[in-house]
C-alpha positions in Angstrom: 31.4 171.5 71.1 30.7 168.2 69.5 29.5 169.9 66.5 32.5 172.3 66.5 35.2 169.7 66.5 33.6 168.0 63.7 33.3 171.0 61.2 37.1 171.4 62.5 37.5 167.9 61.3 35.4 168.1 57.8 37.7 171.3 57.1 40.9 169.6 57.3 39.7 166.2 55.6 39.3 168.8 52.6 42.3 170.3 52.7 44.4 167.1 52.5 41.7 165.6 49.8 42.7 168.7 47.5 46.6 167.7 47.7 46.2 164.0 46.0 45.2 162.7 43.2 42.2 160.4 45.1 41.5 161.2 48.7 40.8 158.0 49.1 41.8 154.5 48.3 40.1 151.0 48.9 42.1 148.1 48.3 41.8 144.2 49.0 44.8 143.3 47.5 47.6 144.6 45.9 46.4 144.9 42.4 42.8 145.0 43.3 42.3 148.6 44.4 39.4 151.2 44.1 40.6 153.7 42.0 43.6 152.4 40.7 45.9 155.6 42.1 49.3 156.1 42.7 48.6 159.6 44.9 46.5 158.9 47.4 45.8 161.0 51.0 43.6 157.7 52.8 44.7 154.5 51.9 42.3 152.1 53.5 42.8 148.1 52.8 41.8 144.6 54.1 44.8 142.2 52.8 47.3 144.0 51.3 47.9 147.9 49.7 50.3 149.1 47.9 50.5 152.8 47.2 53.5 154.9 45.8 52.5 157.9 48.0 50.4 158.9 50.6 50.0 162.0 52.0 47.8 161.2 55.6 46.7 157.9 56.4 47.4 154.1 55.5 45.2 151.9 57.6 45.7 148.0 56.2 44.7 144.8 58.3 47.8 142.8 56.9 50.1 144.2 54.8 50.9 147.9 54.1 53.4 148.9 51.3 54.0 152.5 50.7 57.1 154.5 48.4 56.6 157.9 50.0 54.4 158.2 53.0 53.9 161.6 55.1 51.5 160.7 57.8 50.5 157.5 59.6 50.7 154.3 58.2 49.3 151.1 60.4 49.1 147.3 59.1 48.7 144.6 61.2 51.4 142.4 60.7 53.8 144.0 58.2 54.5 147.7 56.9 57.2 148.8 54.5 57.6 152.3 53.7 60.5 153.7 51.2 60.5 157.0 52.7 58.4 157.7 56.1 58.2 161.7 57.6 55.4 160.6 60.1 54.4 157.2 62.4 54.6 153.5 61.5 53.0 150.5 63.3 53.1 147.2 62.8 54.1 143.7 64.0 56.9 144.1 61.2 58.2 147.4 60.3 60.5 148.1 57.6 61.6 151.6 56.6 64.8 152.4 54.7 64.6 156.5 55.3 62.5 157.2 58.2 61.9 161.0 60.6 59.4 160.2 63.0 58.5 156.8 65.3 58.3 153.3 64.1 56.5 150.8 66.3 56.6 147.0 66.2 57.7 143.8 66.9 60.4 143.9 65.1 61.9 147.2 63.6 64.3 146.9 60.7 65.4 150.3 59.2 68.1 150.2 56.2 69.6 153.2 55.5 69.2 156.5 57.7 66.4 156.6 60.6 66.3 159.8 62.6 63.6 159.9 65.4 62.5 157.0 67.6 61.9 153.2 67.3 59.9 151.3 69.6 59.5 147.4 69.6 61.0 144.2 71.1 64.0 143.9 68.7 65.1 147.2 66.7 67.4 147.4 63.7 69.0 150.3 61.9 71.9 151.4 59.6 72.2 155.1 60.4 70.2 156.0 64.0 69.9 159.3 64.6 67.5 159.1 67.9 66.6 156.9 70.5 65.8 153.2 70.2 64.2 151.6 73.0 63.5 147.9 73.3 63.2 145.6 76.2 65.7 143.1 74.7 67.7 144.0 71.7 69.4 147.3 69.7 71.3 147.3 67.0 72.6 149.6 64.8 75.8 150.3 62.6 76.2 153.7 63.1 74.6 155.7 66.6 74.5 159.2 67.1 71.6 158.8 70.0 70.8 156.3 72.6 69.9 152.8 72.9 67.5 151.5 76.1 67.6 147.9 76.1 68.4 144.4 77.8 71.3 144.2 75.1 72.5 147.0 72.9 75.2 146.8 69.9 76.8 149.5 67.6 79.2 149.2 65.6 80.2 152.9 65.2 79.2 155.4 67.8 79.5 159.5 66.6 78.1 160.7 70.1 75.8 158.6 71.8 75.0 155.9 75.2 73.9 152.9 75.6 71.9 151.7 79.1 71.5 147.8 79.1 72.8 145.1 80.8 74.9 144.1 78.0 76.2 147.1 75.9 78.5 146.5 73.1 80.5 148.9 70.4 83.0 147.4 68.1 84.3 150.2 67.3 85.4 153.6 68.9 83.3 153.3 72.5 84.6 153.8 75.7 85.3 150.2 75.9 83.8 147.3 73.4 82.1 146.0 76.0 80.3 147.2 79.1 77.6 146.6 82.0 74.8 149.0 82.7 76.1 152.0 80.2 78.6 152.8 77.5 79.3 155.3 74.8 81.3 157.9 73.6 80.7 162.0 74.1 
């Protein structure tokens, strides 16, 4: 069985390493980087990578920069990812187009984020999903539902909020409530 799941594995290693144009990366720092690629399906780094797209897996101790990740990408302390279709972790997590999960700390999304984030304090522009954070939400526009101590939008399409402070400036059932709020 062992033997089984590992040929299963080998096989689709290959198939992602034929997509890219390295199917792997090693970098220590930003500029310093084994080969030099800007296509890369395993990005694996120690201080900091940077890598325009990766197709499969970014796995940085510090700091993990990507432009067009489909995948997983995991840093330590901070991640930043232009476009994400996949999983994000890290202390830090910035995305500014994001379907999938981002966990962290701290998640800051900046333009449209449709799936789920995960962390103490999440941010976002556009939610389209759940956020879920045991003290704060905040987004500017919620179609979805927030799951936190404290939850803010300021415009709500369709959505609730369950918290014991939920607040929407605009266009809620009231602009603030206990327990729940939101707009169907």
């Amino acid at each position: 069985m062992k033997k089984l799941l590992m040929f299963a594995v080998l096989v689709a290693s290959l198939g992602l390493t034929a997509a890219a144009e390295s199917p792997i990366k090693l970098s220590l720092y930003d500029s310093i980087a084994w080969p030099k690629t800007n296509d890369t399906n395993i990005v694996l780094g120690l201080l900091d990578a940077n890598t325009p797209k990766v197709e499969g897996i970014s796995l940085v101790l510090f700091s993990s920069r990507v432009d067009n990740l489909t995948g997983v990408s995991f840093a330590k302390f901070y991640t930043r990812t232009n476009k994400l279709t996949g999983v994000q972790f890290g202390l830090y997590s910035v995305t500014n187009n994001a379907a999938g999960v981002s966990f962290g700390l701290v998640n800051n999304n900046k333009k449209v984020f449709a799936g789920v984030q995960f962390g103490l304090v999440n941010i976002a522009e556009n939610m389209k999903g759940v956020q879920v954070a045991p003290l704060f939400n905040s987004a500017e526009r919620l179609s979805g539902v927030q799951l936190g101590l404290v939850n803010y939008v300021n415009r709500i399409n369709k959505g609730l909020q369950i918290g014991l402070v939920n607040i929407i400036e605009n266009n809620g059932w009231l602009p603030i409530m206990v327990f729940v709020n939101g707009k169907f």
